[in-house]
C-alpha beads as a LAMMPS data file, in Angstrom:
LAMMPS data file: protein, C-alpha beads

354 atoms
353 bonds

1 atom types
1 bond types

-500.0 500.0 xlo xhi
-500.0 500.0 ylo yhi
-500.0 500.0 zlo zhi

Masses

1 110.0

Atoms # bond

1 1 1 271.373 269.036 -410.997
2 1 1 268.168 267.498 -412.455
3 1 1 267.984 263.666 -412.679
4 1 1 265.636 260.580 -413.039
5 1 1 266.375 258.273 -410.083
6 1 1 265.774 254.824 -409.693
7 1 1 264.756 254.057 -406.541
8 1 1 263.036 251.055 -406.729
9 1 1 261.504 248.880 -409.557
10 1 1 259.085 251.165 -410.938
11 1 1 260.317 253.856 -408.748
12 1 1 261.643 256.477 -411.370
13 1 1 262.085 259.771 -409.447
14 1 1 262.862 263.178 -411.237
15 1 1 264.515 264.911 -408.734
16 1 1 267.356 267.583 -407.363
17 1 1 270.515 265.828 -406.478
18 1 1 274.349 266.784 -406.409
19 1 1 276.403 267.221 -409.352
20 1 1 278.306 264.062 -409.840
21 1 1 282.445 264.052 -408.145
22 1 1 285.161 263.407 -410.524
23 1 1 287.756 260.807 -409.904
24 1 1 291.064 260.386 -411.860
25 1 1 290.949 259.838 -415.466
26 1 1 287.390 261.003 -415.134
27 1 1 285.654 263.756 -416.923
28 1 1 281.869 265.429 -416.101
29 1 1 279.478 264.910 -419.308
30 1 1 276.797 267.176 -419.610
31 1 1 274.079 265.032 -421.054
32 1 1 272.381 266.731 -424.611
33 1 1 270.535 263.590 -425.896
34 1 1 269.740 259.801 -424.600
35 1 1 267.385 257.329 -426.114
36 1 1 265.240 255.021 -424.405
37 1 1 266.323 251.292 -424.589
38 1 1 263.705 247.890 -424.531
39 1 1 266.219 247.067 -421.709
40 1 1 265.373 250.607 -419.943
41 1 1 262.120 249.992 -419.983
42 1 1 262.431 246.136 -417.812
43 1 1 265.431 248.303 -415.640
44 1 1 262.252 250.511 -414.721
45 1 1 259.426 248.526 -414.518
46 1 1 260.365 245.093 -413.635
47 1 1 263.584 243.606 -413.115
48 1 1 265.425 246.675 -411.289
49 1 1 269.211 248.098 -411.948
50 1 1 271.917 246.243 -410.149
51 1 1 271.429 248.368 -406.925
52 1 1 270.000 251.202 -405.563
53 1 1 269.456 254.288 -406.620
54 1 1 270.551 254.389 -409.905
55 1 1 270.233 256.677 -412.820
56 1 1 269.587 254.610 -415.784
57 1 1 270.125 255.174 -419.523
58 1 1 273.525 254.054 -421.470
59 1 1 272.470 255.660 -424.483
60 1 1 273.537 259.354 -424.551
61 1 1 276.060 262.407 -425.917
62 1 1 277.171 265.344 -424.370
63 1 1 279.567 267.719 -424.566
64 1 1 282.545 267.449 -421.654
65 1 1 282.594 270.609 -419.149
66 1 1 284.804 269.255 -416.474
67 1 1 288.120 266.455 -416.101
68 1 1 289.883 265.831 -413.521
69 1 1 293.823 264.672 -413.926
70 1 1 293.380 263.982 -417.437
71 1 1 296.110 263.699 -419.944
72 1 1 296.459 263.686 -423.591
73 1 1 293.871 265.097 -425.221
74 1 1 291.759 268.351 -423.489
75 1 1 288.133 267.087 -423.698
76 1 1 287.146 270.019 -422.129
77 1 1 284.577 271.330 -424.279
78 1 1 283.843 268.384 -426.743
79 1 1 281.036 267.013 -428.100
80 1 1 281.019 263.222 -427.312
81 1 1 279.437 259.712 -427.749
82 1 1 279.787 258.028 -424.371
83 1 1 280.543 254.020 -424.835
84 1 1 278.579 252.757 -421.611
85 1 1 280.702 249.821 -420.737
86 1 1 283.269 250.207 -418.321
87 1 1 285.857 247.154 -418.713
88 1 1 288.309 246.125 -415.951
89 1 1 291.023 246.018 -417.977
90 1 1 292.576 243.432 -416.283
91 1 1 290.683 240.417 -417.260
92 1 1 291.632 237.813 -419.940
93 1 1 288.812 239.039 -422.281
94 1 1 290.571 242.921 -421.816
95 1 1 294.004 241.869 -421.959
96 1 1 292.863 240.498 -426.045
97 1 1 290.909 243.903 -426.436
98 1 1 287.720 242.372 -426.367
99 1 1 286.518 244.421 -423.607
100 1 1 282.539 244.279 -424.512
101 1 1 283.211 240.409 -423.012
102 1 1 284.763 241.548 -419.631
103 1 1 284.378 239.625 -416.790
104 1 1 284.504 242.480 -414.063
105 1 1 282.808 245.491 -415.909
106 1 1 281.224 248.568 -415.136
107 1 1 278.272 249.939 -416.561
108 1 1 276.331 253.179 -417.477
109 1 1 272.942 253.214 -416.539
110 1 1 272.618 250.253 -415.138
111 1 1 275.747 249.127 -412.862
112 1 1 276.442 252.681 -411.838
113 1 1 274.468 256.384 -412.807
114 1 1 274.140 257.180 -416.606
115 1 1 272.591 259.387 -418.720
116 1 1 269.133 260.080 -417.431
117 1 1 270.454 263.218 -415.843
118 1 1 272.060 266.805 -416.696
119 1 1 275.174 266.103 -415.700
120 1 1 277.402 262.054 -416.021
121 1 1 280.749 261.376 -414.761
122 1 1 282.434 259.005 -417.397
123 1 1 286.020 257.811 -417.690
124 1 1 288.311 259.272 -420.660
125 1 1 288.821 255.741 -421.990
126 1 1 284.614 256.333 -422.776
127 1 1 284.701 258.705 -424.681
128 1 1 284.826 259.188 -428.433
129 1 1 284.811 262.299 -429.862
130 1 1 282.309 263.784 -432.693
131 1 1 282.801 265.184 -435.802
132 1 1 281.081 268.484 -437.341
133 1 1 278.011 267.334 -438.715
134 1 1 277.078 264.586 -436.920
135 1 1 274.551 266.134 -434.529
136 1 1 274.125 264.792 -430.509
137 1 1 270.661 263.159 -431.317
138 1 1 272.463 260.795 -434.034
139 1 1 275.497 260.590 -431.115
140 1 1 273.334 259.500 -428.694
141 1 1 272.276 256.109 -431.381
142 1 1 276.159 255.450 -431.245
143 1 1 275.247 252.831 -428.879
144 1 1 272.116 250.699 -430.783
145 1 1 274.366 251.143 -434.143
146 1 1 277.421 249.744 -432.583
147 1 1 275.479 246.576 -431.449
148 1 1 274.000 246.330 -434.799
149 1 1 277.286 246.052 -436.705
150 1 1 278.550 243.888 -433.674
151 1 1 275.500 241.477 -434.916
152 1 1 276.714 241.157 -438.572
153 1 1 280.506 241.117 -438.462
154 1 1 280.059 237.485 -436.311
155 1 1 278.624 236.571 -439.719
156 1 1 280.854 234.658 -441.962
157 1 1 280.232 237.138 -444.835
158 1 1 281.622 235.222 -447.481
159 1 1 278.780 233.807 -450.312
160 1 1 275.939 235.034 -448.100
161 1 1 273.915 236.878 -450.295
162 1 1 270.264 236.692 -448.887
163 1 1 269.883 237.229 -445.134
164 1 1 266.455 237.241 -443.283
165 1 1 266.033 239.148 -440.339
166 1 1 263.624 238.754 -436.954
167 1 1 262.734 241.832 -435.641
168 1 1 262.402 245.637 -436.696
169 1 1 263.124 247.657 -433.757
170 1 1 265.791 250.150 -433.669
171 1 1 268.571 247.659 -434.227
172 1 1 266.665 245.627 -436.434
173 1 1 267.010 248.515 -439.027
174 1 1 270.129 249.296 -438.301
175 1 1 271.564 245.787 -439.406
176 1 1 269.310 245.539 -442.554
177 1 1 271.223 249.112 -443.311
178 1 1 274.284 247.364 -442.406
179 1 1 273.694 244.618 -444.435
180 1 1 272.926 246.739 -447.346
181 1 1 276.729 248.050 -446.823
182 1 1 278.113 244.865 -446.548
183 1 1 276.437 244.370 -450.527
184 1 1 273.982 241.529 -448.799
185 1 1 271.671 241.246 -452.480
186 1 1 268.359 240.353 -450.734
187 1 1 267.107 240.661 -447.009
188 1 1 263.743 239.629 -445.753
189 1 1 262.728 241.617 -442.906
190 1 1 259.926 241.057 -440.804
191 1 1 257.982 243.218 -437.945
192 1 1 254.243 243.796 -436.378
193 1 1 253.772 247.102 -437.928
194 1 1 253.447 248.553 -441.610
195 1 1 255.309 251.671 -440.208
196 1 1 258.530 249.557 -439.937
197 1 1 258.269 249.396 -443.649
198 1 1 257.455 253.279 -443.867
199 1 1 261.101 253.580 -441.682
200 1 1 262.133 251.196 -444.378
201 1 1 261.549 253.251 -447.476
202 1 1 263.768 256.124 -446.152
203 1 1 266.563 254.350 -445.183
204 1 1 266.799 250.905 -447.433
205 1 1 267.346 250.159 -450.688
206 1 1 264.797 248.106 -452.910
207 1 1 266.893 244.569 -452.275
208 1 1 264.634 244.408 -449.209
209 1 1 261.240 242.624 -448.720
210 1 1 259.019 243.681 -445.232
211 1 1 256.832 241.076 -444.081
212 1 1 254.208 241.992 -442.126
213 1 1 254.769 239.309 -439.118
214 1 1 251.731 240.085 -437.512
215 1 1 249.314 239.479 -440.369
216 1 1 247.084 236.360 -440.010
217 1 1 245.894 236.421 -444.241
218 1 1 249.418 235.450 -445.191
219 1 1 251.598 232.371 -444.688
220 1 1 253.720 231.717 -442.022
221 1 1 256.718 233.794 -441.825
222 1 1 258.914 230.407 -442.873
223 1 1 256.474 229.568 -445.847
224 1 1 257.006 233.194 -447.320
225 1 1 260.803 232.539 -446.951
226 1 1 261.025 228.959 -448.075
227 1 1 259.384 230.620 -451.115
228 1 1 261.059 233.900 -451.697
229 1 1 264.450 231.416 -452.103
230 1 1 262.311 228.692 -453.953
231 1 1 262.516 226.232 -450.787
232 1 1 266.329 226.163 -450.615
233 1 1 266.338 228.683 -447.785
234 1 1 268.598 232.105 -446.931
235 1 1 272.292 231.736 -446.252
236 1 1 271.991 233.559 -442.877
237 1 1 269.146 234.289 -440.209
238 1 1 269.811 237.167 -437.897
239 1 1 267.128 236.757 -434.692
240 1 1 266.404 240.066 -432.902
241 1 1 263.380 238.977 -431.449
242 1 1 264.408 236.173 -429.208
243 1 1 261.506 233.680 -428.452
244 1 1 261.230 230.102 -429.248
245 1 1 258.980 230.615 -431.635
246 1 1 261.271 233.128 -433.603
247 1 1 264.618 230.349 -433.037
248 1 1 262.548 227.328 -434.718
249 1 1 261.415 229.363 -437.514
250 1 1 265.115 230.614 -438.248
251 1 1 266.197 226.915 -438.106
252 1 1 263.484 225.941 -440.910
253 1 1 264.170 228.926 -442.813
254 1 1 267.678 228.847 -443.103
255 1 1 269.387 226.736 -445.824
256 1 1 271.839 224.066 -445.147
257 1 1 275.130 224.348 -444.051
258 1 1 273.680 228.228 -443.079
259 1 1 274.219 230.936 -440.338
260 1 1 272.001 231.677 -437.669
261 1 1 273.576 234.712 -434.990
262 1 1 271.089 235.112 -431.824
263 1 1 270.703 239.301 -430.937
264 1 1 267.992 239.974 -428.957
265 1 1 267.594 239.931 -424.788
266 1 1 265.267 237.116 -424.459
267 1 1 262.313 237.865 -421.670
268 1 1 261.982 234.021 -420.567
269 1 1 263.726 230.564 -421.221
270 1 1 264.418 229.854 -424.816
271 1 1 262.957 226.456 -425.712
272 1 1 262.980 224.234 -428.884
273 1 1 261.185 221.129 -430.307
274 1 1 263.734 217.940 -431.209
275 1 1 263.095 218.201 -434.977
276 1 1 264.362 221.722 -434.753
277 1 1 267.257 221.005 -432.693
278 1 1 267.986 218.049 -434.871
279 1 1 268.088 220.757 -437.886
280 1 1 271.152 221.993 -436.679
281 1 1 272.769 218.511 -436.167
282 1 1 271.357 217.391 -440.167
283 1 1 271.444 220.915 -441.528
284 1 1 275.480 221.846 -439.668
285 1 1 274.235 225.329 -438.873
286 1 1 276.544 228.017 -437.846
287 1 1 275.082 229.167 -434.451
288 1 1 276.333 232.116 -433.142
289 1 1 275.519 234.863 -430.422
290 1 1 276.860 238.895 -430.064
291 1 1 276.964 240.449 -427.321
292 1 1 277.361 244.205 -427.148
293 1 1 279.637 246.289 -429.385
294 1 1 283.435 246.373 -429.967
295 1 1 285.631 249.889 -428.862
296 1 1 288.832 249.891 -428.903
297 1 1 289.973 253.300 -430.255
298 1 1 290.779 251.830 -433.226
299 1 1 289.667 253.189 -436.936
300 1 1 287.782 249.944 -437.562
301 1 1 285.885 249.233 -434.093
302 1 1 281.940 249.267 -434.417
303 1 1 281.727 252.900 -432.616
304 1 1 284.646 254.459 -435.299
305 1 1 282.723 252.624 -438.125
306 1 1 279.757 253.736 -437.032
307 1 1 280.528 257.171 -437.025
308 1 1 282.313 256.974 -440.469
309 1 1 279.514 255.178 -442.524
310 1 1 276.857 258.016 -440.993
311 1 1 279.288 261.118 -441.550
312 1 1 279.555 259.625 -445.351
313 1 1 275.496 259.423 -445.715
314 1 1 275.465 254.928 -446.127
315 1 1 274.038 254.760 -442.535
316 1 1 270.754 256.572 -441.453
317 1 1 270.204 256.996 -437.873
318 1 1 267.972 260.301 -437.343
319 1 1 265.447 258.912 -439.763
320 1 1 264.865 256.341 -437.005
321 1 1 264.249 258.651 -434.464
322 1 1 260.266 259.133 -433.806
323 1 1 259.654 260.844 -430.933
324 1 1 262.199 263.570 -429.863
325 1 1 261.084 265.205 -426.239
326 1 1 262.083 267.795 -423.783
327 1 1 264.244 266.158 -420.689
328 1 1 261.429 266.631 -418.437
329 1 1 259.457 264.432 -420.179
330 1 1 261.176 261.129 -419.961
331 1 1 258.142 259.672 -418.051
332 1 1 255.974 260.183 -421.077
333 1 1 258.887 258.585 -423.152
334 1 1 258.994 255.405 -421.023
335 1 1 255.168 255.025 -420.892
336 1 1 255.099 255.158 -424.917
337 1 1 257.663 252.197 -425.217
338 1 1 255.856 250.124 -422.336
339 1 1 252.591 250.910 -423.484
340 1 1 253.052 250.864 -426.826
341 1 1 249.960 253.386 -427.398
342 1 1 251.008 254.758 -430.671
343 1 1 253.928 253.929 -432.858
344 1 1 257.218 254.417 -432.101
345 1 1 260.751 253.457 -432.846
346 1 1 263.609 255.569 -430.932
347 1 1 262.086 257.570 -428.319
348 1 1 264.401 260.244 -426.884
349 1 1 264.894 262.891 -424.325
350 1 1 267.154 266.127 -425.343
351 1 1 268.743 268.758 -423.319
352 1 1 267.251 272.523 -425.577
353 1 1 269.736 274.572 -427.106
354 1 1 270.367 277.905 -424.556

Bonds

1 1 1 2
2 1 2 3
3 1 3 4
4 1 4 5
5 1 5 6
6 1 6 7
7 1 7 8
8 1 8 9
9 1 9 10
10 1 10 11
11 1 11 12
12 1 12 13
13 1 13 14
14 1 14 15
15 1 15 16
16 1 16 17
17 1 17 18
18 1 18 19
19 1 19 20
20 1 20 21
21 1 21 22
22 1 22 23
23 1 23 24
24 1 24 25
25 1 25 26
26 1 26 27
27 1 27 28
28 1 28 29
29 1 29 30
30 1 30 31
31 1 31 32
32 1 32 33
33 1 33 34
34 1 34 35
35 1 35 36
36 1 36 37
37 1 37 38
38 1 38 39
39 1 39 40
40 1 40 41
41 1 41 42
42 1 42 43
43 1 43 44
44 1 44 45
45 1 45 46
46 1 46 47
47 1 47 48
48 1 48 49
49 1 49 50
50 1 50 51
51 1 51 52
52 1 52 53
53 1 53 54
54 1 54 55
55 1 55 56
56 1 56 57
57 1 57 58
58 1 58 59
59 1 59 60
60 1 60 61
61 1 61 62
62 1 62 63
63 1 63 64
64 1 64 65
65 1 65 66
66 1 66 67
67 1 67 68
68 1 68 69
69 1 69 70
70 1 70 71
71 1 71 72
72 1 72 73
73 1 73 74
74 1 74 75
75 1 75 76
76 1 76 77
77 1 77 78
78 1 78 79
79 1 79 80
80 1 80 81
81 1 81 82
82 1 82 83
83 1 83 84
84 1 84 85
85 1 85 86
86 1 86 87
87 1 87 88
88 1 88 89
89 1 89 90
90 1 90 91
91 1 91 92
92 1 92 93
93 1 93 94
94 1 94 95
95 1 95 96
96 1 96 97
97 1 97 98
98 1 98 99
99 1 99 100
100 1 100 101
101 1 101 102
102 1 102 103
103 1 103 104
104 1 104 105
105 1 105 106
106 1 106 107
107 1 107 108
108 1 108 109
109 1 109 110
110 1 110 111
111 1 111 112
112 1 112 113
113 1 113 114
114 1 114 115
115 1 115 116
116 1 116 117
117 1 117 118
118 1 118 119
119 1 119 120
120 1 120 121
121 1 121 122
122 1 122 123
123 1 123 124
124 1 124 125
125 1 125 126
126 1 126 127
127 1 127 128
128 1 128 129
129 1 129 130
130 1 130 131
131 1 131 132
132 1 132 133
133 1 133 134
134 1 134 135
135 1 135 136
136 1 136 137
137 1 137 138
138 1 138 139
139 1 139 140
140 1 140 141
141 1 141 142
142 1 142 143
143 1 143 144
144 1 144 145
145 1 145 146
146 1 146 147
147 1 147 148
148 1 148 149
149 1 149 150
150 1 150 151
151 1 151 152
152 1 152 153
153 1 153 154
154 1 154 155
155 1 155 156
156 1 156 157
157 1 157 158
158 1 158 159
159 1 159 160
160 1 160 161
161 1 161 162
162 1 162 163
163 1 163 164
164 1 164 165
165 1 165 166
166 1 166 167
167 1 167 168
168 1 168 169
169 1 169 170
170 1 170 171
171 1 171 172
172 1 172 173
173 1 173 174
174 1 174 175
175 1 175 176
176 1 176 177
177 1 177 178
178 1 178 179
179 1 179 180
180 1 180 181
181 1 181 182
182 1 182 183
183 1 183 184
184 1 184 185
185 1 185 186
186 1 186 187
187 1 187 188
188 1 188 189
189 1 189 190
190 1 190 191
191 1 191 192
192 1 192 193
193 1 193 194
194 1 194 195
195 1 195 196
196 1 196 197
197 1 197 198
198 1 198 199
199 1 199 200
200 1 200 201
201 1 201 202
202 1 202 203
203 1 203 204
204 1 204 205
205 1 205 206
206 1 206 207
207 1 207 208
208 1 208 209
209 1 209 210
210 1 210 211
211 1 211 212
212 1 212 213
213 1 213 214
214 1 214 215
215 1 215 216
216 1 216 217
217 1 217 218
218 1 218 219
219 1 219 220
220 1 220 221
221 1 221 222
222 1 222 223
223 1 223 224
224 1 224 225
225 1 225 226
226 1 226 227
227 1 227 228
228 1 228 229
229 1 229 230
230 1 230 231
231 1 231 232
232 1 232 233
233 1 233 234
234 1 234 235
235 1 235 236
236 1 236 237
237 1 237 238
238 1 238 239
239 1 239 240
240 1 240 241
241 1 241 242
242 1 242 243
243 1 243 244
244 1 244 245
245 1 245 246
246 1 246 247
247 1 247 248
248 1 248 249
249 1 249 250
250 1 250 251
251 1 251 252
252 1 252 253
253 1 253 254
254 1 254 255
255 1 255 256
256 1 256 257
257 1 257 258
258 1 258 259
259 1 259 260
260 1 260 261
261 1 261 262
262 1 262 263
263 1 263 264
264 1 264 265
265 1 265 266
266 1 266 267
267 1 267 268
268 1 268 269
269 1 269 270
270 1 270 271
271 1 271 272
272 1 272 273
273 1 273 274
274 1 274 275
275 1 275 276
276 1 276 277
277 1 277 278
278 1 278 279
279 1 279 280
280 1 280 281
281 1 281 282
282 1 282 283
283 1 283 284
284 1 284 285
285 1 285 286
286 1 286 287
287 1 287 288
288 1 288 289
289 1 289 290
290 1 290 291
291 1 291 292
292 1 292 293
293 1 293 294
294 1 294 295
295 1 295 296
296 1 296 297
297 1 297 298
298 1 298 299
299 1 299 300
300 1 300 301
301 1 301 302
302 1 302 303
303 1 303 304
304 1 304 305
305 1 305 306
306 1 306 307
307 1 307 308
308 1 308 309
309 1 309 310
310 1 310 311
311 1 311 312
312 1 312 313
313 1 313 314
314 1 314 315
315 1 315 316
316 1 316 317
317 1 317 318
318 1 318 319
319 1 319 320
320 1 320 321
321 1 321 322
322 1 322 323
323 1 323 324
324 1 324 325
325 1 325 326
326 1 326 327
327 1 327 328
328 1 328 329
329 1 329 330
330 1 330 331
331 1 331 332
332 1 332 333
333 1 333 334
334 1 334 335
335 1 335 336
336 1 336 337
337 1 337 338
338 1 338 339
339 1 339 340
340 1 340 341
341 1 341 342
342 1 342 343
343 1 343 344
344 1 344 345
345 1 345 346
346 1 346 347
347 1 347 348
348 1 348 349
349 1 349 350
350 1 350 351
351 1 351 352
352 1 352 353
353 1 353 354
């Protein structure tokens, strides 16, 4: 089979190697659609995978063509969403169901070969089957909208009615769609590009505001929010950029006694001024983090929920998709998000129909 190899940090090789051998409980995924992560993009380029080679990319559908001593249900055949992490299911966190916190876990793309390739061999546990309609391009955003919803639910939802949110990459929308289910009245987005609030206008509804975040004619992203809420502040920041910068201005711009929840990978050390830390003290902030996405085969984890609120038309996912290529061209994928030559929001590779 075809697949993209990591060799070495920006070693990406797209090369012949053996089809991938089953173990029990294990089926063979033949890979139809994966999306590019931020995260693939530092796997590649700078900070490596765990070992290797590796085949990165945990974001990806497929239908299932193989299993090996399998029970239950015959997968054989399906179309599937693919949850990339592989819990222990041994550890405390498991034994409570909260396997995205496991201590010992596995993981697709980055911890062991994922979805860069024809061909992925995936536990059953993994696995979550699709529904008629929802195609393997929206299937393969599983993943991103998972972590999205993860994000919110840590909110305390009750009286928050105005949210701002850091950050308009592909989960960034997501959660201001998610928010928009949850009946959130009024969320202040911000991002670095007016097509963020192009992707806006197709999938929001008109309680949002965009703030351009990159303009230097306007006030300061805190100014604009202090004054949107007439200086009282929003009950809730969500952070999915994940700088210093972007922490102190959700602790000025959130109101007291507010929510803050942390969501994006930060790139360096995460420092704030003592005024700012003192906010939380003076101001009792609820400071949370999310990590991940919950799956647990249950109607109401973040994957089944997921899938639900898109097969029922109150979550858009293919209208965030910008760039849909052939598989052989994941190396023109990659150098679009690390480049950033041209505007883009979910780049993705896809296996053509035969």
């Amino acid at each position: 089979m075809k697949a993209y190899v990591l060799e070495g940090i920006n070693q990406l090789e797209y090369k012949e190697i053996d089809v991938p051998s089953l173990s029990a409980g294990y089926v063979l995924v033949e890979v139809r659609a994966a999306g590019i992560c931020n995260s693939d993009i530092a796997r590649v380029f700078t900070t490596g995978t765990y070992h290797f080679p590796t085949i990165p990319g945990h974001e990806f559908s497929g239908k299932v063509v193989e299993a090996f001593d399998v029970s239950g249900t015959p997968w054989i055949g399906k179309r599937v969403g693919v949850f990339p992490l592989i819990p222990c299911q041994i550890c405390a966190s498991c034994q409570e169901q909260s396997y995205e916190m496991c201590s010992n876990y596995n993981y697709l793309g980055s911890r062991c070969d994922g979805g860069f390739a024809e061909y992925v061999a995936v536990p059953v546990w993994n696995l979550i089957e699709l529904p008629e309609g929802v195609s393997y391009q929206e299937a393969a955003m599983l993943e991103p909208a998972s972590v999205a919803l993860h994000a919110v639910r840590r909110l305390v939802m009750d009286d928050v009615s105005s949210v701002a949110l850091f950050g308009l990459g592909t989960i960034g929308i997501i959660i201001a769609q998610w928010l928009h289910i949850y009946g959130v009245k009024t969320v202040i987005t911000t991002g670095h590009s007016d097509k963020h609030g192009e992707i806006m206008k197709q999938v929001a509804s008109d309680t949002y505001i965009y703030l351009d975040a990159s303009s230097d004619e306007k006030k300061s992203i805190v100014d604009e929010v202090l004054h949107l809420t007439n200086e009282i502040g929003v009950d809730a920041v969500l952070d999915c950029v994940a700088t210093s910068e972007s922490l102190i201005d959700a602790l000025a711009c959130v109101k007291t006694g507010g929510q803050i929840v942390v969501v994006g990978n930060p790139k360096g050390d995460i420092e704030i001024d003592k005024n700012s830390y003192w906010k939380i003290l003076r101001k009792q902030i609820r400071l949370t983090g999310t990590w991940n996405s919950s799956f647990t085969h249950s109607e109401k984890d973040d994957w089944n929920t997921v899938l639900k609120e898109n097969a029922n038309g109150n979550l858009h996912l293919k209208e965030l998709i910008t760039h849909e290529l052939d598989f052989e061209q994941l190396h023109h994928g990659l150098a679009i998000m690390k480049n950033k030559s041209e505007y883009r929001n979910k780049v993705m590779i896809c296996k053509k129909d035969e």
